[in-house]
C-alpha positions as CSV (number, residue, x, y, z in Angstrom):
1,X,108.7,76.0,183.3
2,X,107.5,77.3,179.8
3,X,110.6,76.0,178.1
4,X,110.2,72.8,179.9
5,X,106.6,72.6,178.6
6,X,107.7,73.6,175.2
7,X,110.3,70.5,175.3
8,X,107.8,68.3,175.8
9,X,105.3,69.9,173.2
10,X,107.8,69.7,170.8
11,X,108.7,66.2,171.8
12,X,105.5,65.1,171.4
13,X,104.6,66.7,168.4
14,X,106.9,65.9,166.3
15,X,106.6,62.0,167.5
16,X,103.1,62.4,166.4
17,X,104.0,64.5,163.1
18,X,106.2,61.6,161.9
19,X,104.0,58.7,162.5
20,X,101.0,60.4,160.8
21,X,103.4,61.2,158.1
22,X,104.8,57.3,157.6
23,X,100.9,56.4,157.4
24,X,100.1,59.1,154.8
25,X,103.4,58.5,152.4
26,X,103.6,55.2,153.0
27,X,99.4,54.2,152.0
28,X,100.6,56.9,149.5
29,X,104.0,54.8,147.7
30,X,101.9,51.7,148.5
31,X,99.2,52.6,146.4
32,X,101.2,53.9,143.8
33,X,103.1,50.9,143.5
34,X,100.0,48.6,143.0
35,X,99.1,50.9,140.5
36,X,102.1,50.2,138.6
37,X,102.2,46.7,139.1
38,X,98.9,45.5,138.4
39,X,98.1,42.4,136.0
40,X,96.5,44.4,132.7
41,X,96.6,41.3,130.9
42,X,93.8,40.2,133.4
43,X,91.7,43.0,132.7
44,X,88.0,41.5,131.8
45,X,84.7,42.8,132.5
46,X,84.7,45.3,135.1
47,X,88.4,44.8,136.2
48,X,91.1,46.8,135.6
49,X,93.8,44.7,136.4
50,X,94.6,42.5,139.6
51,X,97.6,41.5,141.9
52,X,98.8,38.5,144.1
53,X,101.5,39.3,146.5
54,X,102.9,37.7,149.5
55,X,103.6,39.4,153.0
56,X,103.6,38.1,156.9
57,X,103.7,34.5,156.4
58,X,100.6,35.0,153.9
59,X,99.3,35.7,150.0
60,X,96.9,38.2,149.1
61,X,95.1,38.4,145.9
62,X,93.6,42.1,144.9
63,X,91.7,43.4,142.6
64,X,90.9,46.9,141.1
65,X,87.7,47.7,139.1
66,X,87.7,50.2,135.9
67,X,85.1,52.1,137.8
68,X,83.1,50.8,141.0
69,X,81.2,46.8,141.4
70,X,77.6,46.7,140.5
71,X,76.9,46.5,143.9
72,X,79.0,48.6,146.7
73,X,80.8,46.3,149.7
74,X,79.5,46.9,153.0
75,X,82.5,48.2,154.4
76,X,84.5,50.5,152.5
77,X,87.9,52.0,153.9
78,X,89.1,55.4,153.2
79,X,92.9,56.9,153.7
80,X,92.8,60.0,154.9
81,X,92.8,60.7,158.5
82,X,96.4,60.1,158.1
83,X,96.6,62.8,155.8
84,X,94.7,66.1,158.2
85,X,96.1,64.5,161.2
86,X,99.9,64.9,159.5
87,X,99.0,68.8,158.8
88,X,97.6,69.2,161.9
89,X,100.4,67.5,163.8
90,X,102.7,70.0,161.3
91,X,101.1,73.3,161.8
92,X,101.2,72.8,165.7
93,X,104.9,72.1,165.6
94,X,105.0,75.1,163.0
95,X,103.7,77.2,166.2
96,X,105.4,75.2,168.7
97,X,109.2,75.8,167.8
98,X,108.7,78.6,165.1
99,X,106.3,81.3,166.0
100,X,106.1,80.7,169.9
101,X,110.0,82.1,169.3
102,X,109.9,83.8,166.1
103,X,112.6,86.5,167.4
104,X,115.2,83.2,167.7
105,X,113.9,80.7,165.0
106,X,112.6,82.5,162.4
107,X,114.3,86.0,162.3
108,X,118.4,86.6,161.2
109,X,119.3,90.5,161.4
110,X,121.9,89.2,159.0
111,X,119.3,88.3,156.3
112,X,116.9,91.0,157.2
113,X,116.0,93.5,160.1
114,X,112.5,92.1,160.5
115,X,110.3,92.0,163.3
116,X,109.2,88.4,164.6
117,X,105.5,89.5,164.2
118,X,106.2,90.2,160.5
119,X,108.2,87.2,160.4
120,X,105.1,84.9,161.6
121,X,102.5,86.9,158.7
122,X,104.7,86.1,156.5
123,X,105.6,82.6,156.9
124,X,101.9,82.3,156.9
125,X,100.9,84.8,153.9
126,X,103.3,82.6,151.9
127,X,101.6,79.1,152.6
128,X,97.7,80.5,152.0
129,X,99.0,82.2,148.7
130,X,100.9,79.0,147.5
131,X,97.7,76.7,147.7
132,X,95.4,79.7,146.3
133,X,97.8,79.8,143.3
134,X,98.1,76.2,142.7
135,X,94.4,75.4,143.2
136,X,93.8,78.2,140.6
137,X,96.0,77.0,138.2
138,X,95.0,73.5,138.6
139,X,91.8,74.6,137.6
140,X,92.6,76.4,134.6
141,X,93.0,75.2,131.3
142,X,96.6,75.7,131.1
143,X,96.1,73.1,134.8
144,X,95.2,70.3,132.6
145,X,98.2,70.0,131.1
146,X,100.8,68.3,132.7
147,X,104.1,69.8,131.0
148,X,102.7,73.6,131.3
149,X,101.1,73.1,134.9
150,X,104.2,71.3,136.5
151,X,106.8,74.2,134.9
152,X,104.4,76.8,136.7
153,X,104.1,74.8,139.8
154,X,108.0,74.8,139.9
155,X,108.6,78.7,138.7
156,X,106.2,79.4,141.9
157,X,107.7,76.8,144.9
158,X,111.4,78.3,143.0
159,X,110.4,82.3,143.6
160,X,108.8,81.3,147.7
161,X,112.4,79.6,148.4
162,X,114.3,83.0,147.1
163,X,111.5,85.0,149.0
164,X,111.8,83.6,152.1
165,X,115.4,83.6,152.2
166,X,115.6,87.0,151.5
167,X,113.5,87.8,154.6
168,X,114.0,84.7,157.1
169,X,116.4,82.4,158.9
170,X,117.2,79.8,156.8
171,X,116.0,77.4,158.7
172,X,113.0,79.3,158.8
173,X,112.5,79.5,155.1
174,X,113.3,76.0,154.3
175,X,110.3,74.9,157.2
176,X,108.0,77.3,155.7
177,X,108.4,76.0,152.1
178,X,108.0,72.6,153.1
179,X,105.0,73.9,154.9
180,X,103.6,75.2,151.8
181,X,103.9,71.8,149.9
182,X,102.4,70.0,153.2
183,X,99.0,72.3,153.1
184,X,98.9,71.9,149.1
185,X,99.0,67.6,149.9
186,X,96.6,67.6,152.6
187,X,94.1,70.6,151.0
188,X,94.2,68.4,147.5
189,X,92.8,65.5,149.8
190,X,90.3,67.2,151.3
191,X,88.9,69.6,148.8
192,X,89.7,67.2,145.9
193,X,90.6,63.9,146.3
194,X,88.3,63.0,148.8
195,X,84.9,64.5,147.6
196,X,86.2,63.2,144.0
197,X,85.8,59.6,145.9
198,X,82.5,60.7,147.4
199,X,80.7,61.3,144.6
200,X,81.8,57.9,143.4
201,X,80.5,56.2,146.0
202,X,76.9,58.1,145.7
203,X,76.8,57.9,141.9
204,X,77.7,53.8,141.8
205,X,75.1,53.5,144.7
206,X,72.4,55.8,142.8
207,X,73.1,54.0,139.6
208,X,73.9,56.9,137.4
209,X,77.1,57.7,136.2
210,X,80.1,59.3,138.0
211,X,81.8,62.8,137.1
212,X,84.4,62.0,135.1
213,X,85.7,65.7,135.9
214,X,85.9,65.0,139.2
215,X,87.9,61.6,138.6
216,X,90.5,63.2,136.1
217,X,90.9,65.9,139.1
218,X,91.9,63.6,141.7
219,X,93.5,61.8,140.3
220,X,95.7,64.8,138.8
221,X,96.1,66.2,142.3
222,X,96.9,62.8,143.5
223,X,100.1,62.1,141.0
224,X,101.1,65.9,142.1
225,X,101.5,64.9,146.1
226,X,103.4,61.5,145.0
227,X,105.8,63.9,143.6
228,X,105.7,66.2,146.2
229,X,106.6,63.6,148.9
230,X,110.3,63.4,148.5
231,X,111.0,67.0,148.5
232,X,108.9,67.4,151.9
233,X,110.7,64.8,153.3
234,X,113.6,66.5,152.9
235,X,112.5,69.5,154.3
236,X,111.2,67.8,157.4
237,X,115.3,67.1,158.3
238,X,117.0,69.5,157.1
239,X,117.1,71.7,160.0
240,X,119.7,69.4,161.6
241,X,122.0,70.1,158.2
242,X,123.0,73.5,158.6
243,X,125.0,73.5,155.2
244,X,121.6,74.0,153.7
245,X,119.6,75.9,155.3
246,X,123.1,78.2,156.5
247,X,124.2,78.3,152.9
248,X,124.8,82.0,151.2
249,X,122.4,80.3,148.1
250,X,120.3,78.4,150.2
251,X,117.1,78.5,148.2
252,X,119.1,77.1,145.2
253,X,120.5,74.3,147.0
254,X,116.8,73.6,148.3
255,X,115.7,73.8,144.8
256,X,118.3,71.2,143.5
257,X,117.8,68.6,146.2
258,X,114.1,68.8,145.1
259,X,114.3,68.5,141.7
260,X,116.3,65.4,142.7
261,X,113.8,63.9,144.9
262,X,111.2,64.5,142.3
263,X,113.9,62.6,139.4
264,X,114.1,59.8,141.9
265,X,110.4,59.7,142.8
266,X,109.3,59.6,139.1
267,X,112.0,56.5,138.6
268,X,110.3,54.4,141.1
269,X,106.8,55.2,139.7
270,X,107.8,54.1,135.9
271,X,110.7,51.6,136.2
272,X,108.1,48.9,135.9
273,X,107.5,50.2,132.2
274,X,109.8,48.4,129.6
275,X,110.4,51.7,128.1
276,X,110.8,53.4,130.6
277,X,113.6,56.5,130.3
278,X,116.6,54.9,132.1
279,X,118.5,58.3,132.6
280,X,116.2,59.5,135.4
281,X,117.6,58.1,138.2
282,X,121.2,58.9,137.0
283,X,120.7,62.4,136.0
284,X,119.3,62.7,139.4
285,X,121.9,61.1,141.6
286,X,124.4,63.2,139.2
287,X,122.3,66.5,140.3
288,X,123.2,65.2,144.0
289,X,126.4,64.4,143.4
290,X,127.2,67.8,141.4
291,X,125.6,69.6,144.3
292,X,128.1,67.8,146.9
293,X,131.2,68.6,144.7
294,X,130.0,72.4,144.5
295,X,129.3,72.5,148.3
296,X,132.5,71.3,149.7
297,X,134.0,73.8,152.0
298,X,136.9,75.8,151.1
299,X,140.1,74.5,152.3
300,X,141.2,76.0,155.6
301,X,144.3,78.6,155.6
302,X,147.4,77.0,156.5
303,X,149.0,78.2,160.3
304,X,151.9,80.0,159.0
305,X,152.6,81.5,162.1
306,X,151.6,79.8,165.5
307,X,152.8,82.2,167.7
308,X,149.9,84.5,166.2
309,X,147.2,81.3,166.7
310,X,144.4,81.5,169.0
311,X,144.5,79.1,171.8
312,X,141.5,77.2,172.7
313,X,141.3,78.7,175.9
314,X,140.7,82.3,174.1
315,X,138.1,80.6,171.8
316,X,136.5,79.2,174.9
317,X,136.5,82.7,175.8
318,X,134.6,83.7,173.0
319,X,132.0,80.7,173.7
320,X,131.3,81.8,177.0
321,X,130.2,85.3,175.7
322,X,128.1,84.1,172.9
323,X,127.1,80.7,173.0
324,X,126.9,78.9,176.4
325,X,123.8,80.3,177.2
326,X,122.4,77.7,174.9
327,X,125.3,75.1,174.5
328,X,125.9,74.7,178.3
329,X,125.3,72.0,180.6
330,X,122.3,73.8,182.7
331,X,121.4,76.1,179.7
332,X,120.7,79.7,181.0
333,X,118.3,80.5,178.0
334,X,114.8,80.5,179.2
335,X,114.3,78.5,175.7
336,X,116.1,75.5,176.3
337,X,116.3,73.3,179.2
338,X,119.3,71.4,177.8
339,X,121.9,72.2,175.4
340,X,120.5,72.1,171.9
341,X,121.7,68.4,169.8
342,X,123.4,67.7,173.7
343,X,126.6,70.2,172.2
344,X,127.9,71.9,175.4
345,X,130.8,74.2,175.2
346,X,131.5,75.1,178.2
347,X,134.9,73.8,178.8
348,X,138.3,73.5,176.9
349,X,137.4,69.8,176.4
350,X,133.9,69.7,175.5
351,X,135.0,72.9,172.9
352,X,138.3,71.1,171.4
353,X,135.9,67.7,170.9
354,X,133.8,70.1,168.5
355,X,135.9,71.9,166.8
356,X,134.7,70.5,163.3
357,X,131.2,71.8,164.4
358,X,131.9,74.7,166.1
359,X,133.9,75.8,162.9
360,X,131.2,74.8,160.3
361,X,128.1,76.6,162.2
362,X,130.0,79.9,163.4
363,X,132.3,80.3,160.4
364,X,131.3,78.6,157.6
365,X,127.5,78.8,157.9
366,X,127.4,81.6,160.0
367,X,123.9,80.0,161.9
368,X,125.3,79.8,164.9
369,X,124.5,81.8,167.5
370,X,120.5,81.4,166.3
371,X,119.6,84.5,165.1
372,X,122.8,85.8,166.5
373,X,120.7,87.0,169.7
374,X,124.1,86.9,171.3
375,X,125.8,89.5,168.7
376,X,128.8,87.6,168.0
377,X,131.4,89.4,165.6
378,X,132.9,89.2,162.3
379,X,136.2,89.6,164.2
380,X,135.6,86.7,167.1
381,X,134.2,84.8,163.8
382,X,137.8,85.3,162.6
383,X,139.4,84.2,165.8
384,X,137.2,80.6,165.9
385,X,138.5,80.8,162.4
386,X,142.6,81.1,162.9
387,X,141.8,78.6,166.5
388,X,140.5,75.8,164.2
389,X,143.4,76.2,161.7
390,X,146.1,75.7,164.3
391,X,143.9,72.7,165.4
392,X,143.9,71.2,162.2
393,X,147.8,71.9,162.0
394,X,148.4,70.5,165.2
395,X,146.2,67.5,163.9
396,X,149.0,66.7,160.9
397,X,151.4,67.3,162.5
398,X,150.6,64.2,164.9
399,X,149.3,62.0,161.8
C-alpha cells in the first residue's frame, strides 16, 4: 500500500510540477520576448514602447509605460502564483521520490559510503547555502556587475555539481542542483521581484517617486532566472538519461549542457538586435555537439571466441539475482508497484529485447541496480558485458 500511495503521489506531483512550471517559463519567455520586440520608435510621453500582435483569430495592441500611468488601472494582474506553486509542487516531489527513499535514490556506495539521513542534510544544506550565497553576492558591490557577478554565480553552481557527485547518486546530485537553481528563481520572486513591484504600485498611487534600487534589483534578478530557465529544464529530464547523470564526470557534462542552454537562451533574447553577436547560437550547438562526440561509448570487444560467450539464459541468470525485484512484471520491491520505465526482465525474451539498455545502465553507466541495493558484481558486470558482445556479433552476422 505505501508504494502504491507513493505512485500516485508522485504521479500527481509531478503533473502538477510541470504545469506550474509551463505557466512560470512560459509568462517568463513571453515577457521577455515583448521586451525585445517592442516599438521604441513609438516611444512618447510616458510610453516606453508599444506592440501589435495577432493571436486566436484576433489583434492585440500593448503598451508599456517608462514608469507607471498617472493614474493606476483598477485591476492590475500579477505573475506569480505560478512561480511558489512550481517550488512547492518541486520540493514535494523532492521528498516524494528522493528523501522518502533516500537509501535507493539518493545514496550510491560506489560514489560514497553515506548514510541516507546524511544524504537528505545534505541535499538540503546545499540548496539553503546556494541562495544565501547568491543573495549575498547580488547584494554586493561586486553583484552589480554583470560580468563579475555571473562568473561567481557560475564558479559556485560549477563546485555544488562536483560536490554532490562526490557524495550522491548521480541522479541525486543532478536533482538537487537543479533544485538549487529552482529555490534561487522562485526566492528572487518573492523577496525581490515581487516587493520591487509593490513598492511601485504604492509609490505611483502615493504620488512620490519609486526606488529606483529596488527597480534595478528586480529587474537584475529577473534577467538572472531567464537564464536560469534552460539549464533547470534540463535538469527536470535528465533522470531518464542515465548517460548523464551515470557518467564517471557527470558534473562536467551537467556543467556543459548548461552553459549551452544559457548560449542558446541568451540568442533568443538578443537576436532581435541588428548587432547582435551571431556566434552564440553556434558556439553553443558546437558545445552540444562536442559533448556528443566526446560521450560516445567505446566500441564493444569483438566475440573472438563464442564458445567462451555467455548465453542469455546465464545473463537472465544474473537478472534474476539482481534486478527483477524491480524490473519484473509484479515487482517484489516494496518501492515499486510496477517495473520502473515498464522494463521487465524476467524472461529470455523480455531480456534479449533490451539488451541495448540492459548493457548501457549495468555496464556502461554502472546505475543500474539503483544504488546497487542488490550488490551486483564487477565480475556478473563483466558477464552482461561478454553476453551483449556475442549479441551484437550474432546481430552482423545476420545483417
Amino acid at each position: 500500500m505505501e508504494s502504491y500511495v507513493q505512485d500516485w503521489l508522485s504521479l500527481l506531483l509531478r503533473w502538477a510540477h510541470f504545469v506550474t512550471g509551463v505557466a512560470w517559463i512560459g509568462a517568463s519567455f513571453y515577457f521577455n520576448w515583448l521586451e525585445n520586440h517592442l516599438q521604441r520608435q513609438n516611444e512618447k510621453g510616458l510610453l516606453a514602447g508599444d506592440l501589435w500582435a495577432v493571436h486566436g483569430g484576433g489583434f492585440y495592441y500593448l503598451q508599456k509605460y517608462k514608469l507607471a500611468p498617472d493614474e493606476l488601472p483598477t485591476t492590475l494582474h500579477w505573475f506569480k502564483w505560478e512561480a511558489y506553486f512550481t517550488w512547492l509542487t518541486g520540493f514535494a516531489l523532492l521528498c516524494t521520490i528522493y528523501y522518502w527513499n533516500a537509501g535507493l535514490f539518493m545514496v550510491d556506495k560506489a560514489v560514497a559510503d553515506i548514510s541516507p539521513l546524511f544524504a537528505v542534510i545534505l541535499g538540503m544544506t546545499c540548496v539553503v547555502a546556494s541562495w544565501l550565497f547568491y543573495d549575498l553576492l547580488c547584494r554586493s558591490p561586486i553583484g552589480k556587475k554583470s560580468g563579475p557577478s555571473g562568473v561567481l554565480i557560475l564558479a559556485w553552481f560549477i563546485v555544488l555539481a562536483w560536490l554532490l557527485s562526490e557524495f550522491l547518486s548521480g541522479r541525486a546530485a543532478y536533482m538537487h542542483v537543479g533544485a538549487a537553481i529552482g529555490t534561487i528563481m522562485v526566492a528572487n520572486v518573492l523577496f525581490v521581484i515581487i516587493p520591487s513591484q509593490k513598492e511601485l504600485v504604492a509609490a505611483v498611487s502615493e504620488g512620490r517617486a519609486p526606488d529606483a534600487g529596488q527597480a534595478h534589483d528586480a529587474l537584475q534578478r529577473s534577467r538572472h532566472n531567464n537564464y536560469f530557465t534552460l539549464p533547470v529544464l534540463f535538469i527536470m529530464i535528465s533522470n531518464h538519461y542515465s548517460s548523464t547523470f551515470g557518467h564517471p564526470w557527470n558534473w562536467l557534462v551537467l556543467l556543459i549542457i548548461s552553459l549551452a542552454g544559457v548560449g542558446i537562451r541568451h540568442w533568443f533574447n538578443i537576436r532581435h538586435l541588428e548587432d547582435h553577436q551571431k556566434w552564440v547560437l553556434p558556439t553553443s550547438l558546437l558545445l552540444l555537439a562536442g559533448l556528443v562526440f566526446a560521450m560516445r561509448p567505446a566500441a564493444v570487444p569483438e566475440v573472438t571466441d563464442t564458445a567462451g560467450v555467455p548465453t542469455s539464459a546465464q545473463a537472465l541468470q544474473v537478472m534474476q539475482a539482481r534486478c527483477v525485484t524491480c524490473h519484473a512484471t509484479r515487482p517484489s520491491h516494496p518501492g515499486f508497484t510496477a517495473a520502473p520505465m515498464g522494463i521487465t526482465l524476467d524472461d529470455v525474451s523480455a531480456l534479449n529485447g533490451n539488451d541495448d539498455r540492459v548493457y548501457q545502465t549495468v555496464v556502461i553507466s554502472r546505475v543500474m541496480p539503483l544504488a546497487n541495493t542488490t550488490g551486483m558484481t564487477d565480475e556478473e558486470r563483466d558477464l552482461i558485458a561478454r553476453w551483449y558482445s556475442g549479441r551484437l556479433s550474432k546481430r552482423e552476422v545476420h545483417e
